[in-house]
N, C-alpha and C positions, 0 to 999 in steps of 0.2 A: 398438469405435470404428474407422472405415476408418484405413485409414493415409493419413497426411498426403502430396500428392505430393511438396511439397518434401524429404521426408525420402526418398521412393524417389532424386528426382533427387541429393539428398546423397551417397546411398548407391551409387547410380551414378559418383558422381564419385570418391568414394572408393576403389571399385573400379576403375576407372579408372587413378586416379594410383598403386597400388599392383601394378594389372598391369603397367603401363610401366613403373615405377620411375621415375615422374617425381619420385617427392618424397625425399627425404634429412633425414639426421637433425636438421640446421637449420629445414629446411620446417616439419618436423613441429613442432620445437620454438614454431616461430613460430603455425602449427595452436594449438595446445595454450593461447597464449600471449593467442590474440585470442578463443578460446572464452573464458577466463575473464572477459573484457571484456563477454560475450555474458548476457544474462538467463537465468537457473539452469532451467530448461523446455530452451531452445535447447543452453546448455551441455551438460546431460544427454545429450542426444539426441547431439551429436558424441561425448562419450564413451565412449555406449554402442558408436555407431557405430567407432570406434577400438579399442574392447576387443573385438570378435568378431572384426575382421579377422586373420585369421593373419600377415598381415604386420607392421599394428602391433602385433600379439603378440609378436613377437620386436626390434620396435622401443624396448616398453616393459620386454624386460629389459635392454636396453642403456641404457635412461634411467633406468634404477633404478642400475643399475651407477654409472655415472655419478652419478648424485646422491648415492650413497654414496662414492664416491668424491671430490665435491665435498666432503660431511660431515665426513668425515675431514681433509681439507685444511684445512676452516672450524676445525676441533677444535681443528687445530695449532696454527694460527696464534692463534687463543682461548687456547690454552696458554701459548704465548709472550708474549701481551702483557701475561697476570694474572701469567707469571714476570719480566718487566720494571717491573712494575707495583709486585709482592713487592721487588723490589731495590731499587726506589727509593726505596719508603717505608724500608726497612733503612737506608738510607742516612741517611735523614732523623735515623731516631731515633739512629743509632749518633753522629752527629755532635755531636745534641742531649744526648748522653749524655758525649761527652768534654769539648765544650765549657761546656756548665753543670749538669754530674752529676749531675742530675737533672732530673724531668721530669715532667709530671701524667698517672696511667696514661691518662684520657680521650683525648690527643692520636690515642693507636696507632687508637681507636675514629673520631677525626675524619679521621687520615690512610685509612681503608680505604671513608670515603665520597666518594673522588675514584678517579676509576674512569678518567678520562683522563690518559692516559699525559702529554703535552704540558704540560698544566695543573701535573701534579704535578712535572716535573720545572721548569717554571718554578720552583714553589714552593721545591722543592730551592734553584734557585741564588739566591733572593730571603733565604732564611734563612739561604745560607753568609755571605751580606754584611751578615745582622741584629747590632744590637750587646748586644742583651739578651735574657733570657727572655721578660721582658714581650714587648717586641717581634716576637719569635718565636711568641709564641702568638695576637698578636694580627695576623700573616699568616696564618697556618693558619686560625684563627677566618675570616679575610674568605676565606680561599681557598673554605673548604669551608660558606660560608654561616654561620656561627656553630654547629656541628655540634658543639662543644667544650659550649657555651652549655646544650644539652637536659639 
């Protein structure tokens, strides 16, 4: 099959903006960004065109770096909010546990189907001001949809 012109003149551009150094690691990101936008034939084709340049060869170990290094960052902070997350519910039961010394195992099961931090700590301070079990289980019940209920 010949080759398509517009992909010679791609490739020309390409060439181009990598001999000058016209483009930086934004450009490219923003390159990269609008290919995906682009129908998967067209996208291909920049891809490939990216992957044999030597320039974005060494552009694309810096965006790997990079992205691993985002991953890492995403990790932490993923960490941090399931250990915020871990405290709160502790909280919950430790409270539920002094103030009405006991407690139905299912709640620990309905407190770990709230996964937002905000939500849950509402909950927290709605059941320090509850006056009963009942009452208590019947917040958690509406917090977490009836999730006690199943």
């Amino acid at each position: 099959m010949p080759e398509d012109p517009a992909d010679k003149e791609l490739k020309q551009l390409v060439d181009f903006m990598f001999g000058s150094e016209l483009a930086d690691d934004e450009q490219l990101q923003e390159v990269l960004q609008m290919a995906m936008r682009m129908p998967a034939e067209e996208r291909e084709k920049i891809f490939q065109l990216l992957n044999t340049h030597p320039v974005s060869q060494e552009w694309g170990k810096r965006l790997a770096e990079m992205a691993k290094r985002e991953g890492k960052n995403e990790g932490k902070l993923e960490g941090k909010l399931e250990g915020m997350l871990e405290e709160t519910r502790a909280a919950i039961l430790d409270y539920l546990s002094s103030r009405f010394s006991e407690y139905p195992a299912d709640v620990v099961i309905s407190l770990d189907t709230i996964s937002d931090l905000e939500k849950l700590k509402r909950l927290r301070r709605e059941i320090f001001k509850s006056n009963s079990l009942p009452e208590t289980l019947a917040l958690i019940a509406r917090a977490t949809n009836g999730a006690r209920d199943n």
